[in-house]
C-alpha positions in Angstrom: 33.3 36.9 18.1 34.5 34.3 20.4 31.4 31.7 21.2 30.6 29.7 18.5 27.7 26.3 18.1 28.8 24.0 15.4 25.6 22.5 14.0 26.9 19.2 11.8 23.9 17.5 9.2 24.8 13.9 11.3 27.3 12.0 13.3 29.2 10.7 10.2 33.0 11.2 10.9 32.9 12.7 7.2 31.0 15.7 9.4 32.3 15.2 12.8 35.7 15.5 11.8 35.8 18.7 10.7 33.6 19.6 13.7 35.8 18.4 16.2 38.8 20.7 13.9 36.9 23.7 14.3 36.4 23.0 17.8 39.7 22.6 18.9 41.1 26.1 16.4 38.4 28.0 18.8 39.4 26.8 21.9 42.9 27.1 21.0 42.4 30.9 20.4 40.5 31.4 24.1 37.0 31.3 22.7 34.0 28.7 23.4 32.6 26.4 20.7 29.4 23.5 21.2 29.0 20.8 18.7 25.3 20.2 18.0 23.7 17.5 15.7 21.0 18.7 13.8 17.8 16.8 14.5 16.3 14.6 11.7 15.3 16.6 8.3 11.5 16.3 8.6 11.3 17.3 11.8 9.7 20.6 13.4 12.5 20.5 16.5 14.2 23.3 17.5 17.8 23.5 18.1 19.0 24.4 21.7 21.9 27.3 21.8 23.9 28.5 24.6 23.1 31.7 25.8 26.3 33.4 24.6 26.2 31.7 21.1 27.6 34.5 18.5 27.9 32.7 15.9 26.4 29.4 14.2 28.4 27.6 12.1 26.6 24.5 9.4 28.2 21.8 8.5 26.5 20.0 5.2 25.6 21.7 2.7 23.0 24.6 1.9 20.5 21.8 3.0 21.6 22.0 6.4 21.9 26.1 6.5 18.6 26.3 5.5 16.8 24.6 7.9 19.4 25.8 10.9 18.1 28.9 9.7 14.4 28.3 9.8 15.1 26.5 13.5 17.1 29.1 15.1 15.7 32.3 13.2 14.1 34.0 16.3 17.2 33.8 18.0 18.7 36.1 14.9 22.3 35.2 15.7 24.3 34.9 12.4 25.0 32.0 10.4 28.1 30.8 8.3 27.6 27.9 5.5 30.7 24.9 5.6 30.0 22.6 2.1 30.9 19.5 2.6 28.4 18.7 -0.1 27.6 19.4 -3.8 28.0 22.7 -5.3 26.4 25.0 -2.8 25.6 28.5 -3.4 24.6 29.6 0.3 27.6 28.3 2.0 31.1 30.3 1.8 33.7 27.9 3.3 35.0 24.5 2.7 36.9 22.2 5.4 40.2 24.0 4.0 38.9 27.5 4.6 37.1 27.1 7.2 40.4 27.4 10.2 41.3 30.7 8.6 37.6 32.0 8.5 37.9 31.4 12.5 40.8 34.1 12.4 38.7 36.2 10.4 35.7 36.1 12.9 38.1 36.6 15.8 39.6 39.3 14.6 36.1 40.8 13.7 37.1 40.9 9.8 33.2 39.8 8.7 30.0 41.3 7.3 26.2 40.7 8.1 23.5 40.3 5.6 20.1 40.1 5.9 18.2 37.8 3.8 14.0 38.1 3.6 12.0 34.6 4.1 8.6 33.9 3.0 5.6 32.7 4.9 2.5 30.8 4.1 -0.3 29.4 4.5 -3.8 27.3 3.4 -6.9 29.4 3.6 -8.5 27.0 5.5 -6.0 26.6 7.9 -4.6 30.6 8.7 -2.9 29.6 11.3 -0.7 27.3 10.5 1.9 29.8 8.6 5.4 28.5 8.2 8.4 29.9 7.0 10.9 29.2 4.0 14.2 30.7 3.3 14.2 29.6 -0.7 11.2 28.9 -1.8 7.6 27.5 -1.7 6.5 25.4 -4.2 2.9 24.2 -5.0 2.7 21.3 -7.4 0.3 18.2 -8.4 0.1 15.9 -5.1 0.3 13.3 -8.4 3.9 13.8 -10.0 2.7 12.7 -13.2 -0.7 14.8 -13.4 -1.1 18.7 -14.7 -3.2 20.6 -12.5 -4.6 24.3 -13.1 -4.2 27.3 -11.5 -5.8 30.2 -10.4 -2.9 32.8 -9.7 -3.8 36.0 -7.5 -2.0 38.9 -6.5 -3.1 41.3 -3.9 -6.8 39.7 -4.7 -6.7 40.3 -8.0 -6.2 37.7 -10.4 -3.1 37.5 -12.5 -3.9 34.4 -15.0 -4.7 31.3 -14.9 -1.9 28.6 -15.6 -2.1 25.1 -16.6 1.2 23.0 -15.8 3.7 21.2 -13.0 2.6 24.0 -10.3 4.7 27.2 -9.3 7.7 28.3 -7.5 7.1 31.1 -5.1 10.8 32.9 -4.9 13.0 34.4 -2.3 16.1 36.4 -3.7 18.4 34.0 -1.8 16.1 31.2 -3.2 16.4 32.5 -6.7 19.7 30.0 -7.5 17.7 27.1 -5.9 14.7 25.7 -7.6 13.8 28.8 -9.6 17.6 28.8 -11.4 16.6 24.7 -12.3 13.3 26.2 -13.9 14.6 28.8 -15.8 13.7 31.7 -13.8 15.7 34.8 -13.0 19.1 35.1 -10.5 18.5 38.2 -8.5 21.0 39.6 -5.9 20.0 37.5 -2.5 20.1 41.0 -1.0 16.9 42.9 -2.8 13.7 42.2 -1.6 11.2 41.2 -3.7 9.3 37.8 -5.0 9.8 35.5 -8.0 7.0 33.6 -9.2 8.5 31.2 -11.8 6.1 28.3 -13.4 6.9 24.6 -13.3 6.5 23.1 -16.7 4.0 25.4 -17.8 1.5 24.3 -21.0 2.0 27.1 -22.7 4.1 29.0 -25.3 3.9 32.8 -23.4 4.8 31.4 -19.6 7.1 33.1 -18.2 8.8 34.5 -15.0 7.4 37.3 -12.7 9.0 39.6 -10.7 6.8 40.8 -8.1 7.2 44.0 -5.0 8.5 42.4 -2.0 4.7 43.4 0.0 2.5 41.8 -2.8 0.5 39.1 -1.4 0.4 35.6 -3.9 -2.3 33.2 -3.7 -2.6 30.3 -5.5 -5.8 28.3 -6.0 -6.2 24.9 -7.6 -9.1 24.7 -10.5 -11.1 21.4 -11.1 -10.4 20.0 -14.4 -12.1 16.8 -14.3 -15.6 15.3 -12.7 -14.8 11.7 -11.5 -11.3 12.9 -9.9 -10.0 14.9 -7.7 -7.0 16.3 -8.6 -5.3 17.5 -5.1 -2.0 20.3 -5.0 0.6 20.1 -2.2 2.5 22.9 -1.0 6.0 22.7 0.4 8.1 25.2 1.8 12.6 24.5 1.1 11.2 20.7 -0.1 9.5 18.6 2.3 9.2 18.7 5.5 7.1 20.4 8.3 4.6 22.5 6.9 3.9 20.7 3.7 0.2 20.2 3.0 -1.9 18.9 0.6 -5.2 20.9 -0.7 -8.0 20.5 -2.6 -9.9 22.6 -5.6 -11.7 25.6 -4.0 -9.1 26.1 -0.9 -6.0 28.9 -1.6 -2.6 28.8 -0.6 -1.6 31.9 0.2 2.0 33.6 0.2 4.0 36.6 1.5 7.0 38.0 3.2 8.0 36.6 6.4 8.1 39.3 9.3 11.2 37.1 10.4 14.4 37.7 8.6 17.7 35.5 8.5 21.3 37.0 9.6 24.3 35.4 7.4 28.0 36.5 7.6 29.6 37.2 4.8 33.8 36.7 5.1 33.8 36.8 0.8 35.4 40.5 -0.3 33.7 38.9 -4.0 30.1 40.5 -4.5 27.3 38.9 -5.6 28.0 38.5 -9.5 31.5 37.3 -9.2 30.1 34.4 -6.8 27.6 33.4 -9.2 31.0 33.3 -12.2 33.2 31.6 -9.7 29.7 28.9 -9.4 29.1 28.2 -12.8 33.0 27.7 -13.3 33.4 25.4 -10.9 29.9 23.6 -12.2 31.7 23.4 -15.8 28.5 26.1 -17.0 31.6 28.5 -19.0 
C-alpha cells in the first residue's frame, strides 16, 4: 500500500496535527496521502476519494470510523481506526503508533477483515433502508416514557416487551451500546444478530442471539387512549436515517448486503483486545 486518504473528525490542530505527521511519514516513504475533513455528523454527504486510495485512515475516535465507514462503504477500500478520543474499541492505533503502522502497511505486514452491517427500514416507508455498522436502536421518541413492543422474527412473533426499546446488534456493534446494556460480547468476526432490551419491565428479559439471515421487526403497541405514544429508530445514534413512528407501523431489520473492510495490524486476537480494554478502562 502506498496511497493513503486521511479522514480527520475536524480542523482542530488536536486532529490536524497528527494528520499533517502522517502525511509527511507517507510522502517521505514515496507513497501519496490526501487529508480529508469529514463533513458535519448529521449529515448524509459522501466523502470524495482519489481514485487510487488503498487505504483510509480516521482520525477521532470509533465515532468517526463508523460513519467513514457507512460513507465510503461502496467504495470497499479498507479502513484503519487512529483514537484520539476515549477508550475506543474499533480503532487500533494511537498518534504514537500510528508512524510505525505506516511501515507496517508499506511493507504489506496487515490483515483484512470483514465486518457485516445491518439495514433497515419503516414499513411504511421501504425504501428508505439505511445502513449501520453497530447498531439500531428503537426507543420512546419521549426519553422518559415506556413504550411496548411487539417483537417479530421472520413473521413470527417472539414476545411482546414492555420497556426503554431495543438494541438491534452487529458483532462489531456488540461492545457499543449492547456491552452498556448488558448484552453479550461476540467476536466482531461471526455473523449473526443481538437483540438486547433497553430497560426492560420485567424479571425474565434477557438477551438474544439470533442467525445472521433472520429478519427482526419491531412494532410499537398502543398503551394509552388520549396519547400517542410515538418510537424512533436510529441507526449508530442520530443522524441520517433516524425516524420516528407511530403504533401500527413496523420497523423492520436485517443484514446489510454491503459489508465493511477493516485492517487489522494487531497479532492480539479478539479476546486479548477485549482484556487489554477493560484494563486500560480500570474493569480488572
Amino acid at each position: 500500500m502506498k496511497n493513503f486518504s486521511i479522514i480527520i473528525r475536524d480542523a482542530r490542530e488536536k486532529y490536524m496535527s497528527v494528520a499533517k505527521q502522517m502525511e509527511e511519514k507517507i510522502n517521505l516513504m514515496g507513497g501519496y496521502a490526501e487529508i480529508i475533513i469529514e463533513p458535519e455528523k448529521g449529515s448524509s454527504q459522501g466523502l470524495s476519494l482519489s481514485k487510487d486510495c488503498e487505504c483510509i485512515f480516521t482520525v477521532g475516535g470509533d465515532g468517526a470510523l463508523i460513519r467513514t465507514a457507512k460513507r465510503t462503504v461502496d467504495k470497499k477500500v479498507p479502513l484503519l481506526g487512529v483514537n484520539l478520543g476515549h477508550l475506543g474499541y474499533l480503532c487500533d492505533l494511537d498518534s504514537e503508533s500510528v508512524l510505525e503502522a505506516i511501515d507496517s502497511l508499506f511493507e504489506g505486514n496487515f490483515e483484512i477483515e470483514e465486518r457485516m452491517m445491518l439495514e433497515g427500514n419503516l414499513l411504511s416507508n421501504e425504501e428508505e433502508k439505511n445502513i449501520a455498522l453497530n447498531d439500531i436502536v428503537i426507543s420512546s421518541e419521549n426519553s422518559t416514557q415506556v413504550i411496548e413492543m411487539i417483537v417479530y422474527v421472520n413473521g413470527t412473533i417472539l414476545y411482546h416487551q414492555k420497556g426503554d426499546g431495543m438494541i438491534i446488534s452487529t458483532p462489531t456493534g456488540s461492545t457499543a451500546y449492547n456491552l452498556s446494556a448488558r448484552g453479550p460480547i461476540v467476536d466482531p468476526l461471526t455473523e449473526l444478530i443481538l437483540l438486547t432490551p433497553l430497560n426492560p419491565h420485567t424479571l425474565l428479559s434477557r438477551s438474544i442471539v439470533l442467525p445472521d439471515e433472520a429478519e427482526v421487526a419491531i412494532e410499537i403497541r398502543p398503551r394509552r387512549t388520549h396519547t400517542i405514544e410515538r418510537a424512533r429508530i436510529c441507526f449508530d445514534g442520530s443522524g441520517p436515517g433516524s425516524s420516528v413512528f407511530s403504533p401500527g407501523d413496523r420497523a423492520v431489520v436485517r443484514r446489510a448486503k454491503e459489508k465493511v473492510r477493516m485492517i487489522r495490524l494487531s497479532k492480539m486476537n479478539f479476546l486479548e483486545r477485549i482484556s487489554k480494554k477493560f484494563k486500560e478502562e480500570g474493569g480488572f
